[in-house]
C-alpha positions in Angstrom: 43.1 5.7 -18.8 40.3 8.0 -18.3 38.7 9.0 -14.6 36.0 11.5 -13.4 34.9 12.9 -10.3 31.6 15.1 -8.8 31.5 18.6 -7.7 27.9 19.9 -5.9 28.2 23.3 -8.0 25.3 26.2 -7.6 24.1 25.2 -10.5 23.7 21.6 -9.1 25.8 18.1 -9.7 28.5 18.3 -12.6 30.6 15.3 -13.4 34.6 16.3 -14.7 35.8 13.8 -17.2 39.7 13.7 -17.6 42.1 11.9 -19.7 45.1 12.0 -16.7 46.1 15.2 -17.5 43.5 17.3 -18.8 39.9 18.4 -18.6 38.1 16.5 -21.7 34.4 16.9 -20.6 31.9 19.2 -18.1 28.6 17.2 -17.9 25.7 19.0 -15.9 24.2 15.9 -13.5 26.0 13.4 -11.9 27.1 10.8 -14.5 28.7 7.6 -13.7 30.8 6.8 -16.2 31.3 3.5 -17.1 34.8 1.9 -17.8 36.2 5.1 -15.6 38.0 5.2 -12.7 36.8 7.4 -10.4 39.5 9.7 -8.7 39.1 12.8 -6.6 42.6 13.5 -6.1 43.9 14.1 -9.9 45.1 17.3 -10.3 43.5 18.8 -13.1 40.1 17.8 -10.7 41.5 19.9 -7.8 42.4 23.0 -10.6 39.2 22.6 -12.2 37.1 22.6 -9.0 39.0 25.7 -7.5 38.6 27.4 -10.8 34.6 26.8 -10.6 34.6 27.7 -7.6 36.8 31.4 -7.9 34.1 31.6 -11.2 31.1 31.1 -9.0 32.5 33.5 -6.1 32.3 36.3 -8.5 35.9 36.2 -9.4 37.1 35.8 -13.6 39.5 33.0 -13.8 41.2 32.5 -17.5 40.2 29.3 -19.0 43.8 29.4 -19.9 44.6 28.3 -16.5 43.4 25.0 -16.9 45.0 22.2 -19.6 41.9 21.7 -21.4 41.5 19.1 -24.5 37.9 18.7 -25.8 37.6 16.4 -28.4 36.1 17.5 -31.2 36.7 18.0 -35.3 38.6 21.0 -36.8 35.5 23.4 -37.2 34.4 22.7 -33.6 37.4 23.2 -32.3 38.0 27.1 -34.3 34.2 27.6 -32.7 35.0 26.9 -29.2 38.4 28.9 -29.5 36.1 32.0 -31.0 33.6 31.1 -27.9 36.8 31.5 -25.3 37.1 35.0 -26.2 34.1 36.3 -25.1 34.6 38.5 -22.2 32.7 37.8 -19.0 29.5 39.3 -18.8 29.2 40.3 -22.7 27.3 37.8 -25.3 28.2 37.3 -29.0 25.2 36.3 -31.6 25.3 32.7 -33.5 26.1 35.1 -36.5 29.3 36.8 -35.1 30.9 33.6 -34.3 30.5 32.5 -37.8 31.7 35.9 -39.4 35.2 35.2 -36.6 35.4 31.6 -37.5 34.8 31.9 -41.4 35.1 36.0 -42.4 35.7 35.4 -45.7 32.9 32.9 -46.8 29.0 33.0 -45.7 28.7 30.6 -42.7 25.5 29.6 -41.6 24.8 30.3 -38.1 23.2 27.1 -37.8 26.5 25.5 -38.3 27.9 27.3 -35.7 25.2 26.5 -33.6 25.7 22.6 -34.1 29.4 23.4 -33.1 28.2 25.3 -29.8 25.7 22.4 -29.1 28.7 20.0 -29.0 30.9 21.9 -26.8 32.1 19.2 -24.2 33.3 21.3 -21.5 30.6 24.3 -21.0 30.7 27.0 -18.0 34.6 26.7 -19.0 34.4 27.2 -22.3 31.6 29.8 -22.0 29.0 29.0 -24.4 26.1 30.1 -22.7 27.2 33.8 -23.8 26.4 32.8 -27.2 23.1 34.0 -27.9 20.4 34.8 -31.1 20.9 37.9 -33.0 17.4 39.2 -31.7 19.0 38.7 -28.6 16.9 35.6 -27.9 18.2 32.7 -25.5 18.7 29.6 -27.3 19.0 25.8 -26.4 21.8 25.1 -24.0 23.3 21.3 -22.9 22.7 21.9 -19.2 19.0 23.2 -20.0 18.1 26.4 -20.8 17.3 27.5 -17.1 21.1 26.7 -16.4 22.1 29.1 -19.1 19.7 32.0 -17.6 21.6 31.1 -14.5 24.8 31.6 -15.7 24.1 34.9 -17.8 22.4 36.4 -15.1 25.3 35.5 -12.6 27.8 37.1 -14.7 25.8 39.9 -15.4 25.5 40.5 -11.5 29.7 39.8 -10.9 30.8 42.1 -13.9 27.9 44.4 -15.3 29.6 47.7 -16.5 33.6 46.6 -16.3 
């Protein structure tokens, strides 16, 4: 059985998505979701919203402290890993993600970029620190002002550490 929940975040309504015991899917609006039961109380809910919450206070909480289990294929999966280990307030370009996923064969960027675009549970799995390598912002699930939001709030928290 899957269930979801809402949190009113700074960066507006996000609906959690959870498969009983883990966080599946972030979705920026408020989504009801069909076939779902919808249940406040789970406890991956309550460590996901406290988590968001110590995140948008200014404090860095390890995505590792959440059970987390976006579905996606193989490749996705070794982008979003490479994605988790970007360090708060720092960026990474399309092009080093694919040279950490694939170092030994040429990986297009774009294909990285498709991966990024699919990544089910954003802010958490911090792919709005992936960026152009001209340093360019790029498209971004929540919108691109959301991203801007994000980089720019992390920049504030953690500029210089």
């Amino acid at each position: 059985m899957e269930y979801f929940c809402f949190l009113n975040s700074p960066i507006g309504e996000l609906t959690l998505v959870s498969n009983g015991k883990s966080l599946v899917e972030l979705i920026f609006g408020k989504v009801e979701m069909e076939g779902l039961t919808n249940n406040e109380n789970l406890e991956i809910f309550k460590q996901t919203k406290n988590w968001l919450s110590r995140y948008f206070k200014g404090e860095k909480p390890l995505p590792s402290e959440l059970n987390l289990e976006p579905f996606g294929s193989p490749f996705r999966k070794k982008v979003w890993e490479a994605i988790l280990k970007i360090p708060y307030g720092k960026t990474k370009s399309y092009k080093e993600i694919s040279e950490i996923v694939s170092p030994n064969k040429k990986m297009a960027a774009r294909a990285v970029g498709g991966a990024i675009s699919k990544n089910p549970i954003p802010i958490i799995i911090p792919c709005h620190r992936v960026i152009g390598s001209n340093g360019k912002l790029t498209g971004f699930s929540g919108g691109i002002e959301k991203k801007i939001f994000l980089l720019n709030h992390e920049n504030a928290q953690f500029k210089g550490e």
